[in-house]
C-alpha positions as CSV (number, residue, x, y, z in Angstrom):
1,X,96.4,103.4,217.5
2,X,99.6,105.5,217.7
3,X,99.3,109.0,216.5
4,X,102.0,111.9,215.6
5,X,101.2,113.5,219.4
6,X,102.3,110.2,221.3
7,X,105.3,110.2,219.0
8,X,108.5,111.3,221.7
9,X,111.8,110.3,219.9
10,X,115.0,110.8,220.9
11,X,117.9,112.3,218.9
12,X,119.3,108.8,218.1
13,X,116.0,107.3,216.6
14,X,115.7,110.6,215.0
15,X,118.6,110.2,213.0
16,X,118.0,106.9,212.1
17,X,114.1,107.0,211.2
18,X,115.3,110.3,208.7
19,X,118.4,108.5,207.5
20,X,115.9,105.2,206.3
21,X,113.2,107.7,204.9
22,X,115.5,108.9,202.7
23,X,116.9,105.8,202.0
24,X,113.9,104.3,200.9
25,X,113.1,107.6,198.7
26,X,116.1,107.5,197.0
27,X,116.1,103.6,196.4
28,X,112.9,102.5,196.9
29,X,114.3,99.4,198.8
30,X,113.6,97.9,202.4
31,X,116.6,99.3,204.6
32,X,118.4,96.5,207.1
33,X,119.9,97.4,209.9
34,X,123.9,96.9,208.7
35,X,122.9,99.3,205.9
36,X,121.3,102.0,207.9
37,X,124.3,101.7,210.3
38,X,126.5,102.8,207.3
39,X,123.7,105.6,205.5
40,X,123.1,106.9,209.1
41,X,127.1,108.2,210.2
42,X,126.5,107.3,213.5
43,X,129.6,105.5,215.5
44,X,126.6,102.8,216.3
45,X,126.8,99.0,215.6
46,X,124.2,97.1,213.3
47,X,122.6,95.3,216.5
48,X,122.2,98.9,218.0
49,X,120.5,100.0,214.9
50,X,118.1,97.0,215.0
51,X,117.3,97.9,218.5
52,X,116.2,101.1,217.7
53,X,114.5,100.1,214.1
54,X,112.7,97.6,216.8
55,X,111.0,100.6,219.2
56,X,110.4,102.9,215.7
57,X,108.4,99.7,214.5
58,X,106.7,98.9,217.5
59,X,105.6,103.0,217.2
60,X,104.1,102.3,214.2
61,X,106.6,104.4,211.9
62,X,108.5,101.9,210.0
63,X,107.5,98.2,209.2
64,X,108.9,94.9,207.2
65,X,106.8,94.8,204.1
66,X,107.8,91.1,203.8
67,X,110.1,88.2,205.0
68,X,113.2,90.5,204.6
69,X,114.7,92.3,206.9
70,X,114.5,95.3,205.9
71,X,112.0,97.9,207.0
72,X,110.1,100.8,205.1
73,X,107.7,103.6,206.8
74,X,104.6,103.5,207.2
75,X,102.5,107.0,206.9
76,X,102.7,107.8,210.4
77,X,106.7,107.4,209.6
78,X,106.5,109.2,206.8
79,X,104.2,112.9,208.6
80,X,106.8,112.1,211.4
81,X,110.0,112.7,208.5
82,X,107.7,115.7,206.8
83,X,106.8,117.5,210.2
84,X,110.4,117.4,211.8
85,X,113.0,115.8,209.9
86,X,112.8,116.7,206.5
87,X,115.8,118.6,205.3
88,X,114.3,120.7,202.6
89,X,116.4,121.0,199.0
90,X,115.8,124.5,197.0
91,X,114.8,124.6,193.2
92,X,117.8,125.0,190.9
93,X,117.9,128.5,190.3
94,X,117.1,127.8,186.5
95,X,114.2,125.9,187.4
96,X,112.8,129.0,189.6
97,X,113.8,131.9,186.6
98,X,112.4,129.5,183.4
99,X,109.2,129.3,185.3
100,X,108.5,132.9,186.9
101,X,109.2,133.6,183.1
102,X,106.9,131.5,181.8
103,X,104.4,132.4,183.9
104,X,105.2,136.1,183.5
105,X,105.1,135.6,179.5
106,X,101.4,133.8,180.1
107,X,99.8,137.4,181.6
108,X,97.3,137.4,178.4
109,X,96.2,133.9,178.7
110,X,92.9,133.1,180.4
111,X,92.7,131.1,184.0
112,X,92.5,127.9,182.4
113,X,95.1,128.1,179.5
114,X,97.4,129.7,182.8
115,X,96.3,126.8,185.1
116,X,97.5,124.4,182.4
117,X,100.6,125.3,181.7
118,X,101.1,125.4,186.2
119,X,99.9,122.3,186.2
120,X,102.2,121.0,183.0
121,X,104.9,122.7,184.4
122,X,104.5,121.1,188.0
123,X,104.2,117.7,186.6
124,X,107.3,117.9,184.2
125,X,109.4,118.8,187.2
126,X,108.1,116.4,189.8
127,X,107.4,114.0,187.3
128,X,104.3,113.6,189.3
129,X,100.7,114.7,188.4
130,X,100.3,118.2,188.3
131,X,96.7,120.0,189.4
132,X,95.6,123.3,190.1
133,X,92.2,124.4,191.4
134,X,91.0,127.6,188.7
135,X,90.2,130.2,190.6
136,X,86.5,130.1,191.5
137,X,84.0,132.3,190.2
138,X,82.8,132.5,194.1
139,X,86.1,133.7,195.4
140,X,86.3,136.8,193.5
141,X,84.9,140.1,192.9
142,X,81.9,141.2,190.6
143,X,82.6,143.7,188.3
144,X,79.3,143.3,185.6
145,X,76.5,141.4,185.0
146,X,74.5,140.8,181.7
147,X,71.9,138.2,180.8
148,X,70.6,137.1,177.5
149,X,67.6,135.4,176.3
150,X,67.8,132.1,174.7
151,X,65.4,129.6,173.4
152,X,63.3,127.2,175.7
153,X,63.7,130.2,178.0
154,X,66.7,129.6,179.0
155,X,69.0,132.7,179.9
156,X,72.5,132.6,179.4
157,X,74.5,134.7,181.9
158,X,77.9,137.0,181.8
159,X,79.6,137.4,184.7
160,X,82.5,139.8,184.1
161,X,84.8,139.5,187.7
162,X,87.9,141.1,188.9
163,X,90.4,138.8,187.7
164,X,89.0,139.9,184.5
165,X,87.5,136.6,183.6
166,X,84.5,136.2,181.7
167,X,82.4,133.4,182.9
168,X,79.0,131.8,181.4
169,X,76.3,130.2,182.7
170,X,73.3,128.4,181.9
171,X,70.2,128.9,183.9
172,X,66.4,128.1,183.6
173,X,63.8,130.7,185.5
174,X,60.5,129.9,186.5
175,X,59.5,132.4,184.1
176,X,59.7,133.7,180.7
177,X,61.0,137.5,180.9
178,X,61.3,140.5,178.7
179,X,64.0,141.8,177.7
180,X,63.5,144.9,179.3
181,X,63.2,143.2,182.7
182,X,66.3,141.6,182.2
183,X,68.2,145.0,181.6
184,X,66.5,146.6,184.9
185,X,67.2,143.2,186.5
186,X,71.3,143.7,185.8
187,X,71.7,146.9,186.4
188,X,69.7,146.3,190.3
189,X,72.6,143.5,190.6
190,X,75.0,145.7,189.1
191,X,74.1,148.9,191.2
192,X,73.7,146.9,194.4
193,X,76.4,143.6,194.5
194,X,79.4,145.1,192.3
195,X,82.3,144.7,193.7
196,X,81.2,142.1,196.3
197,X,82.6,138.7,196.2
198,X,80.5,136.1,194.4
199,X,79.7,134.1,197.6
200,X,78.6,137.0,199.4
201,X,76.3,138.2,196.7
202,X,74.8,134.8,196.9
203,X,74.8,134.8,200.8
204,X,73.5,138.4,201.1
205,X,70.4,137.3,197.7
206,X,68.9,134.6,200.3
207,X,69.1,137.2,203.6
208,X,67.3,139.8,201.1
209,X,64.6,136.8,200.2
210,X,64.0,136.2,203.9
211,X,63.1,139.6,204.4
212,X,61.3,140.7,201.0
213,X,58.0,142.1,202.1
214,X,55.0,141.5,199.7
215,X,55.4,145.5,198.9
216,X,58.5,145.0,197.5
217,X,59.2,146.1,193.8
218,X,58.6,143.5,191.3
219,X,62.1,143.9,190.2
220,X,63.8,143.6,192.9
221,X,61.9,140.2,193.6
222,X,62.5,139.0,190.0
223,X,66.4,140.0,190.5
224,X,66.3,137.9,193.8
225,X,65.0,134.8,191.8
226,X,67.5,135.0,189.0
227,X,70.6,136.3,191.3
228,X,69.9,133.2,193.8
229,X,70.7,130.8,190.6
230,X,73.5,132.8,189.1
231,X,75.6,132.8,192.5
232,X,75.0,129.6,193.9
233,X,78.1,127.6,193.8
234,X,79.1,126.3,190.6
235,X,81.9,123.3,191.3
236,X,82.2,122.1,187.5
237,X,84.9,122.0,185.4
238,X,87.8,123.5,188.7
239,X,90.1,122.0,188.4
240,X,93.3,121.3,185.5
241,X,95.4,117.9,185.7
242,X,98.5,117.2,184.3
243,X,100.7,113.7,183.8
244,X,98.4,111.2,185.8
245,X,99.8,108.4,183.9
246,X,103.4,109.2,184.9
247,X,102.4,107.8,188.0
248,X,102.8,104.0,186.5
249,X,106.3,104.6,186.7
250,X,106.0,104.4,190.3
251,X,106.0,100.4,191.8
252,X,104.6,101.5,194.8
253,X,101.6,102.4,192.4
254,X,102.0,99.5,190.3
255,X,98.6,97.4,191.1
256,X,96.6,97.9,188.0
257,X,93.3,97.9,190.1
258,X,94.5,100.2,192.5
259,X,96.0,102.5,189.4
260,X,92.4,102.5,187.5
261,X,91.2,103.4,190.9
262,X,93.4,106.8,190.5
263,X,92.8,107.3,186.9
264,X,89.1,107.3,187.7
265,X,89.2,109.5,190.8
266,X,91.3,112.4,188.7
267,X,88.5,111.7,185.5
268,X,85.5,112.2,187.6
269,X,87.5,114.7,189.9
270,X,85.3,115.2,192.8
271,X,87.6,113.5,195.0
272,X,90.7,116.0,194.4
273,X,88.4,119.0,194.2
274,X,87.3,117.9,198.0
275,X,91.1,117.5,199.2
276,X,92.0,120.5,197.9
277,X,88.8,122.5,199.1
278,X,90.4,121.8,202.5
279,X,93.6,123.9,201.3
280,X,91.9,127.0,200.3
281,X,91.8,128.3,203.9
282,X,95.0,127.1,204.5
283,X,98.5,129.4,205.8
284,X,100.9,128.0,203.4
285,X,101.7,124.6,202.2
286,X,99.5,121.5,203.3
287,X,100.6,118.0,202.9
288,X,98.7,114.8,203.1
289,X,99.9,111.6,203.6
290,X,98.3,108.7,202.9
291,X,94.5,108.2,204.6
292,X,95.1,112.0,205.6
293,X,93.3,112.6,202.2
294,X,90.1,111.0,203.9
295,X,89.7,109.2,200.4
296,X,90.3,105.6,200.4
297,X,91.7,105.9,196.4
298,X,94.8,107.6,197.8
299,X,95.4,105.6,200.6
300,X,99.1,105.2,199.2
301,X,99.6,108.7,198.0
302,X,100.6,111.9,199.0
303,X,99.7,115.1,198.0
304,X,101.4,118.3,198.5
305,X,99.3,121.4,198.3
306,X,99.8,125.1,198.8
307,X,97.1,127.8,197.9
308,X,97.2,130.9,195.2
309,X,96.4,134.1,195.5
310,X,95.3,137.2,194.0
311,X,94.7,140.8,195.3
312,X,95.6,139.6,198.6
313,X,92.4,136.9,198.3
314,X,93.6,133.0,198.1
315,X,91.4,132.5,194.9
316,X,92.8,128.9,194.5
317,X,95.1,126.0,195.3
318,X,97.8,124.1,193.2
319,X,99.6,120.8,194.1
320,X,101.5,117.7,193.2
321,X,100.1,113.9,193.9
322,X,102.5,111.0,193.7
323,X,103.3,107.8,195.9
324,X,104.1,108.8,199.5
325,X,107.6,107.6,198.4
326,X,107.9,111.0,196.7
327,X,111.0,113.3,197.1
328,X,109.4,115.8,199.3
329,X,112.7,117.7,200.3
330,X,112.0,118.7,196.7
331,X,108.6,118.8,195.9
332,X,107.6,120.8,199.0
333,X,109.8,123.9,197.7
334,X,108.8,123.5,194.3
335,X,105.0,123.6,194.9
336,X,105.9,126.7,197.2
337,X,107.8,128.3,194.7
338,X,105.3,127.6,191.9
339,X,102.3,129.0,194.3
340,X,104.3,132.1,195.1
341,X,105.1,132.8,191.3
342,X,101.1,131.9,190.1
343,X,100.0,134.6,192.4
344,X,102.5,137.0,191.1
345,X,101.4,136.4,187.3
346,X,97.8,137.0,188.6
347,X,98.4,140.2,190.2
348,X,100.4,141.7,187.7
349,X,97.5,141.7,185.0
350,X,95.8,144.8,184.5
């Protein structure tokens, strides 16, 4: 099977494989040879051109998704055009202003009313499906913890973080406690963990349970215990989507089975929150094509991804999915753009 390092083109082929990307992207037709020869501006003849369309097929970039003659890429084709070819097309400058405006204006909304309108916003303009990852409780700081009694002996959790979030949880001890333990149990959390990053308070709870000794203060066993539940990852409700169903405007995504596939991959999540998971580590941008995702349900999709930031921490990851017939010379930038100006709402809050 060919892969992108046995790919070795030269300039000619280059040309012509970007010339019938973007042909295909702007038409969403099979490109022939006599028309590439025209699209392309080369001084080359229609048999030259099929010549060359002959050795990009053979390479496993383009292919005839029928009888015609034409040819279309495959994904290979299409990381081949993204990586190298790709002649990138900047937001109109209205676009960028209206949106760091927006975004600027949305400094006293919450993470998720902000992560809907970025992901409304980035749908509207690709006329795609929008999604953003919220920022996770785990990847930022710890500024307080409180915890209430409920009934049943549940206990009901405030985590107030650095982003100046308020999250809740649920959790159910092995025990009924006092209200007085639960005050000495935050402030030990408090005194000990503030200012750490959620995962590493949960991380640093499990070294200190290793170690306990059986001399150790009650409390600071009981804080273990409830501390071990209250930072353990939490992957619920992470994620906002935006205009799924604008993706039935798209024939490539026209098979009805194949597009309740989609809708149920984006209702139950999991599968985007696991693509994009592999984006919060990232340098920039990240774009996957195809079977790239590792997730059979977007086999014929692309997603372009670039991570968020705030106080110099990537905190979360926004994107745009489509049809790998999707105008990346445009997209790319705008999910750049929209990134850049997400983090700069975030860190201008107080």
């Amino acid at each position: 099977m060919t892969t992108i390092a046995d790919i070795n083109l030269n300039d000619r082929a280059r040309h012509l494989l970007k010339a019938l990307v973007e042909d295909y992207i702007r038409t969403g037709q099979p490109v022939g040879s006599r028309n590439l020869a025209r699209q392309s501006g080369l001084s080359v003849s229609p048999a030259t051109v099929r010549n060359v369309m002959a050795d990009l097929e053979e390479m496993g970039l383009i292919y005839s998704p029928h009888t015609s003659a034409g040819r279309i890429p495959t994904a290979l084709g299409y990381r081949v055009f993204v990586d190298s070819l790709i002649s990138l097309r900047p937001l109109d400058p209205v676009e960028v202003e209206r949106l760091r405006l927006d975004l600027g204006a949305g400094s006293d909304k919450d993470a998720q009313e902000l992560a809907e309108t970025v992901s409304s916003m980035l749908s509207s303009l690709a006329h795609m499906a929008g999604v953003v990852m919220l920022p996770r409780p785990e990847r930022v700081r710890l500024r307080q913890i409180e915890f209430l009694r409920l009934e049943g002996g549940r206990l009901l959790v405030i985590l107030v973080t650095s982003t100046n979030e308020i999250h809740n949880r649920l959790i159910s001890p092995k025990k009924a406690y006092a209200a007085e333990e639960l005050t000495r149990i935050a402030n030990y959390l408090n005194e000990r963990y503030a200012g750490m990053e959620l995962h590493q308070i949960h991380d640093a709870l499990l070294e200190e349970m290793k170690q306990v000794q059986r001399d150790m203060y009650e409390v600071m066993q009981l804080a273990i215990e409830l501390g071990e539940q209250v930072f353990a990852p939490d992957d619920s409700e992470d994620l906002v989507l935006s205009g799924e169903t604008r993706l039935m405007e798209y024939e490539d995504l026209s098979d009805l089975e194949q597009l309740r596939q989609l809708f149920e991959a984006f209702h139950q999540k999991r599968d985007v929150l696991s693509i994009l998971d592999q984006c919060i580590n990232a340098e920039g941008l990240k774009i996957f094509i195809g079977s790239e995702t590792g997730h059979e349900v977007f086999s014929d999709c692309s997603i372009v991804s670039a991570p968020y930031q705030m106080d110099g921490q990537t905190v979360g990851v926004l994107g745009v999915i489509g049809p790998m017939r999707m105008a990346y010379d445009r997209v790319i930038p705008m999910v750049d753009i929209t990134a850049r100006a997400l983090s700069a709402a975030l860190n201008s809050r107080d």
